[in-house]
DODRENZA-665169 format. One record per atom (N, C-alpha, C): x, y, z. Coordinates in steps of 0.1 Angstrom, whole numbers, plus 2048, in hexadecimal, padded with zeros to 3 digits. Each point is the difference from the previous one (the first is absolute). Layout:
N
XYZ/...
end
This chain:
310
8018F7952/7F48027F7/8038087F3/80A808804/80480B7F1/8087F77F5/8047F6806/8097F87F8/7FC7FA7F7/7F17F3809/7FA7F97F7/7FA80B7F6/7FB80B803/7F880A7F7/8088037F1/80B801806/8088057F3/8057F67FA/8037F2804/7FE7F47F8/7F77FB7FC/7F6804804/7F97F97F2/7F980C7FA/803808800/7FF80D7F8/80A7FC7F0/80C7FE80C/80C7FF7F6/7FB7EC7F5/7FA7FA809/7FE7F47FA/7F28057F5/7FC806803/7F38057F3/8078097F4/80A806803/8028087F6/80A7F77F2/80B7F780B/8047F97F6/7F87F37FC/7F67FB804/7F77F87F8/7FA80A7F3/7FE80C803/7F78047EF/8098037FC/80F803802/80C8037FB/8047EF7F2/7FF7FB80A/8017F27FB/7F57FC7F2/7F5804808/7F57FD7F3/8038087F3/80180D803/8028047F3/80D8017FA/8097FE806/80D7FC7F4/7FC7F57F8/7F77F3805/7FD7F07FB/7FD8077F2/7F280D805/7F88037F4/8078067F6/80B804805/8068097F4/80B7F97FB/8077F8808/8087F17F8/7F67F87F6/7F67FC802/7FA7F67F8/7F880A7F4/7FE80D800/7FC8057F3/80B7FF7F8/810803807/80B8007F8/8057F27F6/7F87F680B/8067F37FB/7F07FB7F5/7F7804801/7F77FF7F4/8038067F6/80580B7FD/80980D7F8/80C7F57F6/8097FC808/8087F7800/8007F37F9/7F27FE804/7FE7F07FB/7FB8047F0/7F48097FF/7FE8017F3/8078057F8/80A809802/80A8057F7/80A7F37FD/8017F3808/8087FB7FD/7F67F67F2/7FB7FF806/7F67F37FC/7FA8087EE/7FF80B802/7FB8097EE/80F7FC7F6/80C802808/80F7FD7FE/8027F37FC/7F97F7801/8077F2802/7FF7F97F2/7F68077F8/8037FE7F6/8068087F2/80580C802/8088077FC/80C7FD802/8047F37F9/8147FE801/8088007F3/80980A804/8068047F3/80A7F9802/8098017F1/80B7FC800/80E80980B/7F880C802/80C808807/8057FF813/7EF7F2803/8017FD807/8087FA80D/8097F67F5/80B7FE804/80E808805/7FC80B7FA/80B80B804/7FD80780E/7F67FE800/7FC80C80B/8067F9812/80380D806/8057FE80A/7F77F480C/7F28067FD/7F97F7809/8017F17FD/7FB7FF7F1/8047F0801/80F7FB802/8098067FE/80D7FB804/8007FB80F/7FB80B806/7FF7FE811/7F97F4801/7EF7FD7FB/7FD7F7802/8037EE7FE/8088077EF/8097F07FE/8097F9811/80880F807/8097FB807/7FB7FB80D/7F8805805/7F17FD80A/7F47FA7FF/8037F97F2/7F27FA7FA/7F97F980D/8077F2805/7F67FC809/7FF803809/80480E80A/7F9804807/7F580A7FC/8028057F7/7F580A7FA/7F37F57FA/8027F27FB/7F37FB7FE/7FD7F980A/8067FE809/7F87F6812/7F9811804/804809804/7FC80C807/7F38027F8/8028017F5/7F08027F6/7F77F3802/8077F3802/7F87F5800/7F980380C/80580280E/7FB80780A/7FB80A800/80080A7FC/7F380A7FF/7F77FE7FE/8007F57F2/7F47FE7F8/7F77F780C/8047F5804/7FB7F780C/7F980A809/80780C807/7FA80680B/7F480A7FB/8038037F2/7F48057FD/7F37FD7FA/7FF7F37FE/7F97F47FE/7F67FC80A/805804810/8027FC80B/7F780C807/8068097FF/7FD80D806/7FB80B7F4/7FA803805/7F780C7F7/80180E807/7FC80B7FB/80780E806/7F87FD80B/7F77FE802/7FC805810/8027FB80C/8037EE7F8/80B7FA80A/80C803803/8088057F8/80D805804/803808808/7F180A7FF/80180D80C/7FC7FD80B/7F87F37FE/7FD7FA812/80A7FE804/8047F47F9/8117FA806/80680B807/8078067F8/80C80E806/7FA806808/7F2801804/7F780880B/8037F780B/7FD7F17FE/7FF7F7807/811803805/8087FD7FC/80F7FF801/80480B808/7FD80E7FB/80480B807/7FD80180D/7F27FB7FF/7F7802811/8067F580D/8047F37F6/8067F780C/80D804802/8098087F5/80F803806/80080D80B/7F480A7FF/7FD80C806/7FC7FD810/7F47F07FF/7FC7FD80B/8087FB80B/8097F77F9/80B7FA806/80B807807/80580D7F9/809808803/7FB808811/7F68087FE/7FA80C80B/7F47FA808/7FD7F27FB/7F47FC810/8077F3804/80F7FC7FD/8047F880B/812803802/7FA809809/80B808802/80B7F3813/7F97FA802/8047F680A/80C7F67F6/7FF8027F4/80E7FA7F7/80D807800/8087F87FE/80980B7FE/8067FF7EF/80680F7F8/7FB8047F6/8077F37F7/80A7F5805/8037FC7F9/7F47F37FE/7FC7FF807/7F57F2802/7F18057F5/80080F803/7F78057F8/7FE8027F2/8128037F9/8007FC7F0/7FE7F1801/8067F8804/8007F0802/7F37FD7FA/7F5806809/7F07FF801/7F98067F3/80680B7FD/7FB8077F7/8007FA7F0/8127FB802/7FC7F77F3/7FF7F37FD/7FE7FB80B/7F77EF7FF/7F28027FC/7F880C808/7F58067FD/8008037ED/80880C801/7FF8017F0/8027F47F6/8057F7805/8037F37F6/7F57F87FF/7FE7FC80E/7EE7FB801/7F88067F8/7FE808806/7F58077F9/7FB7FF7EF/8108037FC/8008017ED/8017EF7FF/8097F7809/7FF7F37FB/7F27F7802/7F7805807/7F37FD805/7F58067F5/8028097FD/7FD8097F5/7FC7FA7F3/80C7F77FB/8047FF7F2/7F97F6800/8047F780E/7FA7F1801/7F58027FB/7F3808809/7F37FE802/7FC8047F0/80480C7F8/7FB8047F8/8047F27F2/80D7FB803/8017F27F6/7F87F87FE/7FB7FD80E/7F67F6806/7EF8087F8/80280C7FF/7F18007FB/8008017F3/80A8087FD/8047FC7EE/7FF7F27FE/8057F8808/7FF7F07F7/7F27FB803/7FD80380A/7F07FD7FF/7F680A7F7/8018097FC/7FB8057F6/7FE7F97F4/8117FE801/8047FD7F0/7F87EF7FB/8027F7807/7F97F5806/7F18027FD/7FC805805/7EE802801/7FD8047F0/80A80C7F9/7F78087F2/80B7FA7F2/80D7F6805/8067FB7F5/7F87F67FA/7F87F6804/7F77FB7F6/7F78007F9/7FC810800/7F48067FF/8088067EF/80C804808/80B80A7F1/7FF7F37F9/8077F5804/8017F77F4/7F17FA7F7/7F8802805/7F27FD7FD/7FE80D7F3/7FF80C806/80080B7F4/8097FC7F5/80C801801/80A7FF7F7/7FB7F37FD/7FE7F6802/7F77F37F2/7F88037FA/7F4808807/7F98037FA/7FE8067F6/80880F801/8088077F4/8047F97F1/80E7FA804/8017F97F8/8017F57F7/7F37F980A/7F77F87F7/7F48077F6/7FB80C806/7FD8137F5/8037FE7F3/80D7FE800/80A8037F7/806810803/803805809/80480A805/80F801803/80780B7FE/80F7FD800/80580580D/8087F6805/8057FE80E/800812803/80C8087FC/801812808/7EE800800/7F68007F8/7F4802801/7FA7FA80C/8017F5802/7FB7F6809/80680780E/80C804804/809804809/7F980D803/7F78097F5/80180F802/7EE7FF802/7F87F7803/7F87F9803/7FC7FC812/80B7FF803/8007F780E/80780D801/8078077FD/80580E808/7EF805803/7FA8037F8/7F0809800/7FA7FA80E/7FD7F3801/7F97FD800/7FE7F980E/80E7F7804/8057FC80B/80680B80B/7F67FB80D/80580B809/8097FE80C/809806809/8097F880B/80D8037F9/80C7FB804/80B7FE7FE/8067FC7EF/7F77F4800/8057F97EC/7F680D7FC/7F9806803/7FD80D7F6/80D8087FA/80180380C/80880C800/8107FC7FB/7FE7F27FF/80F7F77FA/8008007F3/7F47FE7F8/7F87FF7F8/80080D7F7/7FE80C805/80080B7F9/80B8047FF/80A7FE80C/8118047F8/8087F97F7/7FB7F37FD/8047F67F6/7FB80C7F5/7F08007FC/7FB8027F7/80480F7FD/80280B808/80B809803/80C8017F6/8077F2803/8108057FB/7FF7F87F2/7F37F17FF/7FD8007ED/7FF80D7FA/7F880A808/7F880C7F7/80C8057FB/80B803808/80C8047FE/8087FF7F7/8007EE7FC/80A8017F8/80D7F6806/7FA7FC80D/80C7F5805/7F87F37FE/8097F77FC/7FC7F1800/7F57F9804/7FA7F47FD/7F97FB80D/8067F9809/8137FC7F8/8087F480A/80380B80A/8078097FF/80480880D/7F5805804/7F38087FC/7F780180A/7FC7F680B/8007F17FB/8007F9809/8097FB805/80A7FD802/80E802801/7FD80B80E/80080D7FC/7FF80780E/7F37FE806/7F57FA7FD/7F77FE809/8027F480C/8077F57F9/8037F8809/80880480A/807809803/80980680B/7FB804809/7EF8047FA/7FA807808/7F67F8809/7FF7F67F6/7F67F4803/8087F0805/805800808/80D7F37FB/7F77F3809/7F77FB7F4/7F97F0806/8047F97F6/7F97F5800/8067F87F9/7F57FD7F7/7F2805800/7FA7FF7F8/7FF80B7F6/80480B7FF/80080C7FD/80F7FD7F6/80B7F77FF/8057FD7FA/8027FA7FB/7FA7F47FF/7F67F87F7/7F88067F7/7FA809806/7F78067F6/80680D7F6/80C806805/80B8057F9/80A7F77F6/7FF7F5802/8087FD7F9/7F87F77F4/7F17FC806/7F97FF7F1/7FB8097F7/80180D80B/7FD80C7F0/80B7FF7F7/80A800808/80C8047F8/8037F87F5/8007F3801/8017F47F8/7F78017F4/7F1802806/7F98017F3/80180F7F7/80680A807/80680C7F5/80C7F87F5/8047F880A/8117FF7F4/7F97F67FB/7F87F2804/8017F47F5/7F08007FC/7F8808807/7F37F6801/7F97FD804/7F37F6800/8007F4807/7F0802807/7FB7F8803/7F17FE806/80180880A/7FC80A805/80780B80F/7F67F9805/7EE8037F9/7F780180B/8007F2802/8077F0802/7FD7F4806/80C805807/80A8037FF/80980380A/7FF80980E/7F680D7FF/7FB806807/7F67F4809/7F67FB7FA/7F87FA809/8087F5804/80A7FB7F9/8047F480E/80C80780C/80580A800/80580B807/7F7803805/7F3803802/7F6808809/7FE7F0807/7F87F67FD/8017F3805/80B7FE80B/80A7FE7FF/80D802804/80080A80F/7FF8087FA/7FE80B80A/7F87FE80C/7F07FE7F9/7F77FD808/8057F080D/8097F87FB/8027F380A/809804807/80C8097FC/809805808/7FC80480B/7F68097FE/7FA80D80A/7F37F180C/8007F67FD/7F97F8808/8097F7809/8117F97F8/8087FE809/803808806/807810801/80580880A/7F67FE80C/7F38057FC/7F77FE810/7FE7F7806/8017F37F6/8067F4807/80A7FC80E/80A8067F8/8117FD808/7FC80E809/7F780A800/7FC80A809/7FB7FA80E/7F57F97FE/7FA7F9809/8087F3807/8087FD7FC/8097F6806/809809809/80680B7FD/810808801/7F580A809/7F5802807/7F9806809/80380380D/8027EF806/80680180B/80D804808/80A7FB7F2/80C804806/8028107FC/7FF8077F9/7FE80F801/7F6807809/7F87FE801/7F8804810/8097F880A/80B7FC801/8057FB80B/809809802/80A8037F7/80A80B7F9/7F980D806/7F68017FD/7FA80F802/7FD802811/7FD7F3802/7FE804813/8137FE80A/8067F87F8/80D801805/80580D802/8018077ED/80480E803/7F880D809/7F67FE803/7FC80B80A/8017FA80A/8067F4806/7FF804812/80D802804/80E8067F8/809809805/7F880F7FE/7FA8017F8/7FA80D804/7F9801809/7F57F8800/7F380480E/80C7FE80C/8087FB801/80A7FF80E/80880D801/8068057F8/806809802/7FB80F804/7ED7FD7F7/7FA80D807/7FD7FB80E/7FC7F4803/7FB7FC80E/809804808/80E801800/80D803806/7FD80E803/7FF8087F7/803813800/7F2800808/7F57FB802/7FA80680B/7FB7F980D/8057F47FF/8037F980A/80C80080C/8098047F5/80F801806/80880B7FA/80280A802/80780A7F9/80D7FF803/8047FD80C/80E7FE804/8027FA7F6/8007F67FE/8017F17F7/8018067F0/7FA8067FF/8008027EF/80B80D7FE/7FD809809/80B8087FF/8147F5801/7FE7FC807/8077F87FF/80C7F87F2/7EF7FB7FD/8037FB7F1/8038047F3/7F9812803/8048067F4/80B80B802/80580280A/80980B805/80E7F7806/8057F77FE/80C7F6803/8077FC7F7/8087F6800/80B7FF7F6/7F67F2805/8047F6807/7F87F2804/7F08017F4/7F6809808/7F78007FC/8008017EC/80A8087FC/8028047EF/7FF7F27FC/80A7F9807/8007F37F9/7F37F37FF/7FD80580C/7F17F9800/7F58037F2/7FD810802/7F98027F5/8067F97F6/80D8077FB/8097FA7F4/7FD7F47FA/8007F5809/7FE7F0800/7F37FC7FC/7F480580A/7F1800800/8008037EE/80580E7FC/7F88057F5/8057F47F5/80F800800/8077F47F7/7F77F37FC/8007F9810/7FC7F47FE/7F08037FC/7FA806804/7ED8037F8/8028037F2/8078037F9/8038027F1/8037F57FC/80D7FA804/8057F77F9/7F37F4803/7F680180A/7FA7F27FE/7F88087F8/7F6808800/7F68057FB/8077FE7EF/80D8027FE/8007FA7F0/8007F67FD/8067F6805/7FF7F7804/7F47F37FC/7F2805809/7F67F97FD/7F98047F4/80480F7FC/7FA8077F4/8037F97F4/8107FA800/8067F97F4/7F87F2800/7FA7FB80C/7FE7F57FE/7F1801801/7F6807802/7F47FD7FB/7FD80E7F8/8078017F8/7FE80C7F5/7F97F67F4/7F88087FA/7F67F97F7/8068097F3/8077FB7F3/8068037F4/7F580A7FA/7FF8057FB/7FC80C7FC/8007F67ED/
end
């Protein structure tokens, strides 16, 4: 009884341990971001000298995939999400470890970070999945403003610092850091340029690359917008299309993969002999081993083939 007591004593202290380093990491990295971002357009000639860009020349692409990745997860995740996550993360490696103590400790990391992988790869998934439906639902709405603008006669940064105000959700907040780094003093090509990183559809770059065009040559934007919004709008009618068709075999997919799960819990309390067995053996390692393999490799499997293009 003193055991469990001081485990999850000990499992409460490092969860708010957990929480507040997140809090005090991500003030750092706001800190970070805007000092870089006030920076970015301050480049001197002496630039080139300097030790950091040297380093960066020699590391260049991994220093811009790792930023290309940040920018995505923070796109993705917002501060209060992040501190769920790591809450979430912490509590299943904590839970894992001291209330299934019937493992042994190596089966336990094993567990701990398939757990931790799920968890953040389950994670990323769901929240992609709501960003694209987001993005989907209020992108024809952006492209409807921005014609309307300028067909105004209103100038695109204006039109852009407009739909920042005004548009709420995710393209808000996409919207105001564009209009953000115009105020600044950076481009509209690289502002959007790094938006798309953060946004990577295919309508979203279409629509990036007719701003862009009509900055350098010109050109009728607002018929271009409305047949891009058009566009958009039939896209977003085939996907639910090929959704409704691709129904059955992913609800097939989804009941395949849980009945090695429902069996295996049916096992631990139906049969404990039996499961202890399976997870405490060299025989049994390989069972799990195989089970988990082969449920991935189909579960991608059917994903590649009724995956609906984005």
């Amino acid at each position: 009884m003193q055991v469990i007591i001081i485990g999850s004593l000990l499992f409460l202290v490092l969860l708010l341990s957990s929480y507040k380093v997140l809090q005090y990491q991500r003030q750092r990295m706001v800190l970070k971001r805007r000092l870089s971002l006030a920076s970015a357009v301050d480049l001197t000639v002496n630039t080139t000298t300097s030790a950091l860009f040297i380093w960066q020349q020699k590391t260049g692409f991994l220093v811009q995939y790792w930023s290309q990745v940040q920018s995505r997860i923070d796109s993705l995740f917002d501060r209060q999400s992040k501190r769920w996550l790591l809450v979430t993360l912490v509590a299943a490696a904590l839970g894992t470890w001291f209330f299934m103590p019937f493992f042994s400790p190596l089966i336990r990391m094993m567990i701990i970070a398939i757990s931790i992988l799920g968890i953040a790869g389950s994670s990323y998934w769901l929240m992609r999945m709501r960003q694209h439906r987001e993005f989907e639902a209020a992108f024809t709405q952006v492209l409807g403003q921005m014609s309307r603008a300028v067909s105004a006669g209103i100038s695109v940064p204006q039109a852009i610092a407009q739909i920042a105000d005004y548009q709420q959700g995710m393209l808000g907040r996409e919207f105001s850091l564009i209009r953000d780094k115009l105020e600044i003093g950076i481009g509209l090509k690289q502002a959007l340029n790094q938006a798309s990183i953060r946004l990577p559809y295919v309508s979203f770059h279409f629509f990036r690359v007719a701003l862009i065009l009509n900055e350098e040559n010109g050109g009728q934007l607002r018929e271009v917008l409305h047949s891009l919004s058009r566009t958009v709008h039939d896209n977003a009618a085939i996907k639910m299309k090929i959704k409704s068709l691709t129904a059955e075999p992913r609800m097939t997919a989804a009941i395949l993969a849980s009945l090695p799960v429902i069996l295996i819990g049916v096992m631990f309390f139906k049969n404990p002999s039996a499961f202890i067995t399976l997870t405490q053996s060299a025989s049994g390692h390989l069972v799990l081993g195989y089970v988990v393999t082969s449920m991935a490799l189909g579960l991608a499997i059917i994903h590649l083939l009724t995956k609906v293009r984005a």
